[in-house]
C-alpha positions as CSV (number, residue, x, y, z in Angstrom):
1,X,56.4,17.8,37.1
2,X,55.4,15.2,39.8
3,X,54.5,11.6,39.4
4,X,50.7,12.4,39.9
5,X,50.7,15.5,37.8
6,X,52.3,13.0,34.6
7,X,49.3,10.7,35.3
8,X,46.5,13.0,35.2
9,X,48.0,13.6,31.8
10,X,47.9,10.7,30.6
11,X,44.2,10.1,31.6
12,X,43.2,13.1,29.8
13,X,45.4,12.2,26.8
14,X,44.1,8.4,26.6
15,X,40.3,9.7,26.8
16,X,41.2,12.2,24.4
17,X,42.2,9.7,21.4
18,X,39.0,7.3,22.4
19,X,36.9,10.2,21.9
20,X,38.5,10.8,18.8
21,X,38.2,7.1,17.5
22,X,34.7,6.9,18.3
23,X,33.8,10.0,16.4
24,X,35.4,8.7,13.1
25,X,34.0,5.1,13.4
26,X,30.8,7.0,13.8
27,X,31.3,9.0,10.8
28,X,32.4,5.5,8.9
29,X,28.9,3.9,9.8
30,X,26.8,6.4,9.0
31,X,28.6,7.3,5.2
32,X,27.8,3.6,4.3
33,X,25.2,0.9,5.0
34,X,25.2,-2.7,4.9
35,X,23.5,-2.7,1.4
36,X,24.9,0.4,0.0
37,X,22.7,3.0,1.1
38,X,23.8,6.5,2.3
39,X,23.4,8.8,5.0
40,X,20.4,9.9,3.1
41,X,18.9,6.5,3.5
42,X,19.3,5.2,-0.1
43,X,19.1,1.2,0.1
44,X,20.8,-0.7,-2.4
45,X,19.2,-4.0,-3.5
46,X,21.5,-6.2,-5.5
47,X,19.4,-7.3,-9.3
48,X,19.9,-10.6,-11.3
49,X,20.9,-9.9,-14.9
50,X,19.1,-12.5,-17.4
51,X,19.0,-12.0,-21.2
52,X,20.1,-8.8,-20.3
53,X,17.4,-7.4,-19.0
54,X,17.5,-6.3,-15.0
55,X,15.4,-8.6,-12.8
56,X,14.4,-7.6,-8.7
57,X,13.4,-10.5,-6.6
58,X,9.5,-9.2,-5.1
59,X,7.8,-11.3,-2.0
60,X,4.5,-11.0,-3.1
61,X,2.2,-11.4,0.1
62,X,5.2,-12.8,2.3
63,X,4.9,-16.6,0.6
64,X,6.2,-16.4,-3.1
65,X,9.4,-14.6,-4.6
66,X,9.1,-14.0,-8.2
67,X,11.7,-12.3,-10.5
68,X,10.3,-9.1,-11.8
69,X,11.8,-6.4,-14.2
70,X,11.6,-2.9,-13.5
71,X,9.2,-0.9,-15.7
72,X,8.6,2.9,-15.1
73,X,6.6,2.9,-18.5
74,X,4.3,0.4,-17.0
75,X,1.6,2.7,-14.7
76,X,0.8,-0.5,-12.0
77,X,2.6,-3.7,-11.7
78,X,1.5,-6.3,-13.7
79,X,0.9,-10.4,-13.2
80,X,0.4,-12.4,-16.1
81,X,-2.5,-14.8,-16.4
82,X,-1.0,-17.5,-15.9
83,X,1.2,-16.2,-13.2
84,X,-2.0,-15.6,-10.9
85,X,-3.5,-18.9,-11.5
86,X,-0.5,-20.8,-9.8
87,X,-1.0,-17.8,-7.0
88,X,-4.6,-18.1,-6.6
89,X,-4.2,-21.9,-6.4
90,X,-1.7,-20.9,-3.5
91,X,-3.9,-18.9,-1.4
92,X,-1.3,-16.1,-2.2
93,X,-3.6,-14.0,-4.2
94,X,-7.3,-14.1,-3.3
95,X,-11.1,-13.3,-4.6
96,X,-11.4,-10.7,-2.2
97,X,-8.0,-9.1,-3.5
98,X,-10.0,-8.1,-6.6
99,X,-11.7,-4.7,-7.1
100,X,-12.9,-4.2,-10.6
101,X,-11.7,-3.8,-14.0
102,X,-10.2,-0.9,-15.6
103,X,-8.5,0.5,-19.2
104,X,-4.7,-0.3,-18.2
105,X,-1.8,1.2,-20.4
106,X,0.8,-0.7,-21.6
107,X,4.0,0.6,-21.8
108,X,4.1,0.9,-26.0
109,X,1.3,3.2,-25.1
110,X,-1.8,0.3,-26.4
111,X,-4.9,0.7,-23.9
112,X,-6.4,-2.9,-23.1
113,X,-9.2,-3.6,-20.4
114,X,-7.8,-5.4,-17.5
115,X,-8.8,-7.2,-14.5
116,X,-7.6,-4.6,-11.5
117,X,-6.8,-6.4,-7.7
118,X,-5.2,-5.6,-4.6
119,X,-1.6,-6.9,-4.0
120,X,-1.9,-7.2,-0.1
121,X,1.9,-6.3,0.3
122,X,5.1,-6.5,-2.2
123,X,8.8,-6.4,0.1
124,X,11.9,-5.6,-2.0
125,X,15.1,-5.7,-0.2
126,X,14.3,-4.7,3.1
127,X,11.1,-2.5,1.8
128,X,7.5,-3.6,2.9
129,X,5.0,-1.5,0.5
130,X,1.4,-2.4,1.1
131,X,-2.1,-2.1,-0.8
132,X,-0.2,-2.4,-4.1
133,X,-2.5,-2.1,-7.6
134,X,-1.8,-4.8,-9.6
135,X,-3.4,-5.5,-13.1
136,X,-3.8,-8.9,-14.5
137,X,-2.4,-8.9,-18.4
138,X,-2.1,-11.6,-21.1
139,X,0.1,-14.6,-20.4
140,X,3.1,-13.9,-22.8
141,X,3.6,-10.6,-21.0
142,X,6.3,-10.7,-18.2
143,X,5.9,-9.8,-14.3
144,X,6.5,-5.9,-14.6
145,X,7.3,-3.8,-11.4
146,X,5.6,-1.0,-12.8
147,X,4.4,2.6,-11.3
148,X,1.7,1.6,-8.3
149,X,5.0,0.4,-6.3
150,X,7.6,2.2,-7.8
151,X,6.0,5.8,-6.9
152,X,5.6,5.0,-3.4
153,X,9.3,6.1,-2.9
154,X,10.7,9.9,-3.3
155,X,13.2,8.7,-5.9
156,X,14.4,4.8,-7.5
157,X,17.5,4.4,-9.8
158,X,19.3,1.9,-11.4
159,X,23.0,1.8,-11.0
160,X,24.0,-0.2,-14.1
161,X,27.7,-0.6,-12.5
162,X,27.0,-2.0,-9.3
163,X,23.7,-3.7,-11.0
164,X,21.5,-2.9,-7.9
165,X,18.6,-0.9,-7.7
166,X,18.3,2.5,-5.5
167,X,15.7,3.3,-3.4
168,X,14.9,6.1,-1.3
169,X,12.0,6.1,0.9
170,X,9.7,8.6,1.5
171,X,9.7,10.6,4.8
172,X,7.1,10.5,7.4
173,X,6.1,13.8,6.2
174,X,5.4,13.2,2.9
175,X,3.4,9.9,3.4
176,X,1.6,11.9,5.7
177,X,1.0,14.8,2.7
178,X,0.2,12.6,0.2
179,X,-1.9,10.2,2.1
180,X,-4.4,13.2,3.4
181,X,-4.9,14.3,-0.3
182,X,-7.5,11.5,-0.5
183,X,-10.7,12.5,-2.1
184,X,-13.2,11.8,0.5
185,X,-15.7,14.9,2.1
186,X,-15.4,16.3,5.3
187,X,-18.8,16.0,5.8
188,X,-21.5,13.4,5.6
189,X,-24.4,13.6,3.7
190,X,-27.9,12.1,4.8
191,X,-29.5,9.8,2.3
192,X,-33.2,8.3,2.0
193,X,-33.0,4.4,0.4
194,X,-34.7,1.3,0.5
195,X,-32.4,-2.1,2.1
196,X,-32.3,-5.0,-1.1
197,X,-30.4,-7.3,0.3
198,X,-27.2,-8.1,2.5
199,X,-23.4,-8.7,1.9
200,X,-21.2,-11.8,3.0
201,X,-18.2,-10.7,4.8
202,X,-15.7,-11.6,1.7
203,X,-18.4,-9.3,-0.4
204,X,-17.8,-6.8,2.3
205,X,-14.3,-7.1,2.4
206,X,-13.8,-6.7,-1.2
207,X,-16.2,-3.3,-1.9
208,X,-13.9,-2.2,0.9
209,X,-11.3,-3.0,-0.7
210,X,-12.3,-1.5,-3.7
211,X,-13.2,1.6,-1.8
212,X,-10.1,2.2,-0.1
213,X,-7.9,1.8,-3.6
214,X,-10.6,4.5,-5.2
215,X,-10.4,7.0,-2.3
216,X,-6.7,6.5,-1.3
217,X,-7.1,6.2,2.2
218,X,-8.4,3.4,5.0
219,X,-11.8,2.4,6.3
220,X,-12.0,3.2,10.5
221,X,-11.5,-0.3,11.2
222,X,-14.5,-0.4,13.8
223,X,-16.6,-0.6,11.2
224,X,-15.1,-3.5,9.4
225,X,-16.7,-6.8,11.8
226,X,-20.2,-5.1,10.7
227,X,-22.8,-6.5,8.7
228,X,-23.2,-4.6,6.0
229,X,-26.6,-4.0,3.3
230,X,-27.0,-3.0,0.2
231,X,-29.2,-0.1,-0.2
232,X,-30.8,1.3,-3.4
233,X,-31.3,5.1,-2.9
234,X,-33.1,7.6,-4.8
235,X,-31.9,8.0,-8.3
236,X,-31.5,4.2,-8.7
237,X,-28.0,4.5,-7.3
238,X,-27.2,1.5,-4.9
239,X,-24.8,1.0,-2.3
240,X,-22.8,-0.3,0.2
241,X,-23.5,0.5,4.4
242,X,-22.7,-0.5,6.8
243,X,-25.4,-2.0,9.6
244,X,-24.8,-0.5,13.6
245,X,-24.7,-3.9,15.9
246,X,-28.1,-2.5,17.6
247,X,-30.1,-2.0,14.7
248,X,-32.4,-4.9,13.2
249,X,-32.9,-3.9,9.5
250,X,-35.0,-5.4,7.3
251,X,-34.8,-6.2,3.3
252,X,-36.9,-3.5,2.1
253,X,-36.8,-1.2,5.3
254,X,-36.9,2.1,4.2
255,X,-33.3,4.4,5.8
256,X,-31.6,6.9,6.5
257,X,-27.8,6.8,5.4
258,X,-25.1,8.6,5.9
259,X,-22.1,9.0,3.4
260,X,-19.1,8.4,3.5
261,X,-16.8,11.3,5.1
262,X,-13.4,11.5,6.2
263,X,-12.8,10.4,10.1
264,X,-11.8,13.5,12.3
265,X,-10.1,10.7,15.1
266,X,-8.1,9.3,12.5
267,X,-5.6,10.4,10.1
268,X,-6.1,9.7,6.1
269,X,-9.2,7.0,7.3
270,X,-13.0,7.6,6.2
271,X,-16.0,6.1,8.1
272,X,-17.7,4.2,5.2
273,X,-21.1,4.8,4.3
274,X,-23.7,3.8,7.1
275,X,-27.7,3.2,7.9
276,X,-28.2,6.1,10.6
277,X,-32.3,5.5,11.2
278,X,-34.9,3.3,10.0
279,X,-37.6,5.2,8.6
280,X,-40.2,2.7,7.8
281,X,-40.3,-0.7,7.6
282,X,-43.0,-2.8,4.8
């Protein structure tokens, strides 16, 4: 064999084992992740054991960490009392984060009316969940991670050896299913009412708000720099809508609305309900 033909051999021997090499560090990267999650994209967040009870570090609205414990019994995550007052006094929670009240079960089953609001976003590990429903609950109760953030992932676990806390995230595809389930028509309906009065923008932005956690999905955000009226239709029900930028309305102009109706342009988004005409005005 001659001088050339033993180094052509080598070549292909040499690129050979580099191929080789770079396929198994490959296959080492992708069997484990820097925080313990899988192939399958299972992140491991590491928990702080106190009183012996599991506790997950939560940014709540990307200023405060709190220490929270992990309750699937719990149907939204809870804040006590006076938990929110030190946030509220923070800026980190905020009047236009609230959206109602509602009957909130506890996990020893007990039903107790509660003050419902918007948590803007909550990260754990290196998971950003937003639009969180939070419920405000008595002061002696504890900060519980409860259902409203824990469903938003295909599967959590707790691996009591390693003390961290498994999550696997949901794929694009099943966002995408669950988020166009929101209960909102296809169709607008036209509406005759009468204009009582108008909406400051933090009003606005919290029936919005409130709207948005009801139906599931998000307002077209064209439509949230509008003014916006409230409108008393017939059958005494009144209203939120939204004012077009080229219409003067009145108080006490009689419209026309339309309803809200889910927006063809954009996925899982609803254009909210909006004066169309004005009929007459006093």
């Amino acid at each position: 064999m001659t001088e050339r033909h033993l180094l052509t051999l080598a070549v292909v021997l040499i690129t050979f084992i580099d191929v080789c090499g770079a396929r198994s560090l490959l296959a080492q990267s992708r069997a484990q992740s820097p925080l313990g999650g899988s192939a399958s994209g299972v992140q491991g967040i590491p928990l702080k054991v106190q009183g012996g009870t599991f506790l997950i570090p939560v940014l709540i609205n990307g200023q405060i960490t709190l220490n929270f414990t992990i309750d699937s019994g719990a149907s939204v995550v809870t804040i006590p009392a006076d938990v929110l007052v030190t946030l509220s006094r923070t800026g980190t929670i905020q009047k236009s984060d609230f959206i109602g009240k509602e009957n909130l079960r506890l996990a020893n089953g007990s039903i107790v009316p509660s003050t419902i609001f918007l948590i803007r976003s909550l990260k754990v590990g290196n998971y950003l969940i937003e639009n969180v429903k939070a419920a405000v609950v008595d002061a002696r109760a504890g900060l519980l991670l409860g259902q409203s953030f824990l469903s938003r992932f295909a599967s959590w676990s707790v691996d009591n050896k390693r003390q961290v806390l498994l999550l696997n995230p949901k794929t694009q595809q099943q966002q995408a299913q669950e988020s166009c389930t929101a209960r909102i028509p296809t169709a607008a309906q036209h509406v005759t009412g009468r204009v009582t009065g108008f909406l400051t923008d933090e009003q606005a932005l919290a029936a919005t708000r409130s709207a948005e956690a009801q139906s599931g999905a998000k307002v077209n955000p064209a439509y949230l720099h509008l003014k916006h009226a409230s409108v008393r239709g017939n059958g005494s029900f009144e209203t939120m809508a939204a004012v077009p930028e080229h219409m003067a309305v009145k108080i006490g102009d009689t419209v026309e609305l339309y309803s809200r109706y889910r927006d063809p342009s954009l996925p899982c988004h609803f254009i909210p309900w909006t004066i169309n005409r004005i009929i007459a005005q006093p």
